[in-house]
N, C-alpha and C positions, 0 to 999 in steps of 0.2 A: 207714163211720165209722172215723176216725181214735183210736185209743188208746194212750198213751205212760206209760210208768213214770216217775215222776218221785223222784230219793234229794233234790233240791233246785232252788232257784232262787236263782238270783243277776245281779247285774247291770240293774235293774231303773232303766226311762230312758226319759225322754220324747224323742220324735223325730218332728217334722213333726207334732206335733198329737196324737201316737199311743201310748198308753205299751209299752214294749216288755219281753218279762222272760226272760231264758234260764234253759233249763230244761239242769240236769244230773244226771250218772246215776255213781254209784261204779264206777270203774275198776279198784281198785286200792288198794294199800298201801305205802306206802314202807319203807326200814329200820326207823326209828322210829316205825314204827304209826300215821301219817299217811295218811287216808284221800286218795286221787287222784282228782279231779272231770275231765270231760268234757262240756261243752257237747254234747246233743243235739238242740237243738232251739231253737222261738224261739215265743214267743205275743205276737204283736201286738192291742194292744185299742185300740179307741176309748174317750173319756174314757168314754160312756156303759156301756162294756161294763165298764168298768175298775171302774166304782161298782159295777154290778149283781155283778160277781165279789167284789168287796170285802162288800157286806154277807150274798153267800149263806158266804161264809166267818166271814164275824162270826155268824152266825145257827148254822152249824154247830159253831162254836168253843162256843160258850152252850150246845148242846145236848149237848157231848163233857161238858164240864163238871158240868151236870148232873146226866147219867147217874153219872159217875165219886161224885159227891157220894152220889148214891142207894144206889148201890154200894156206898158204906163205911157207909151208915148200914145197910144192909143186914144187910152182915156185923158190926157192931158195931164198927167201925174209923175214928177221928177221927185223919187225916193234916192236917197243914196243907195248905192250899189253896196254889197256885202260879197265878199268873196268865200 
């Protein structure tokens, strides 16, 4: 099994049917505190995988969410929400 650290993605394009998304990793810093990206990698999906990865993230996103919500009612803390 393949396992990769991912700080970001970007670049994300359909090609030959396929959607494609590079994945990058922090390098670095410039003078001015500019973080430096490097392409490490590349995740080609089928439309089908492209959905199935799309709602298990919308499905995780709903759960972060919630918990976080729990969390402030927990400790007695009303933050606004940020979507």
């Amino acid at each position: 099994m393949d396992q990769k650290f991912v700080d970001a993605i970007t670049n994300v394009r359909m090609v030959s049917g396929t959607i494609r998304i590079d994945l990058m990793n922090i390098t670095g810093q410039t003078d001015d505190n500019k973080l430096q990206f490097s392409k490490t990698g590349e995740i080609i999906l089928s439309p089908n995988a492209f959905a199935q990865a799309l709602k298990t993230m919308q499905d995780v996103d709903a759960e972060l969410k919630k918990r976080a919500k729990e969390a402030q009612s927990a400790n007695g803390k009303k933050q606004p929400s940020k979507n």
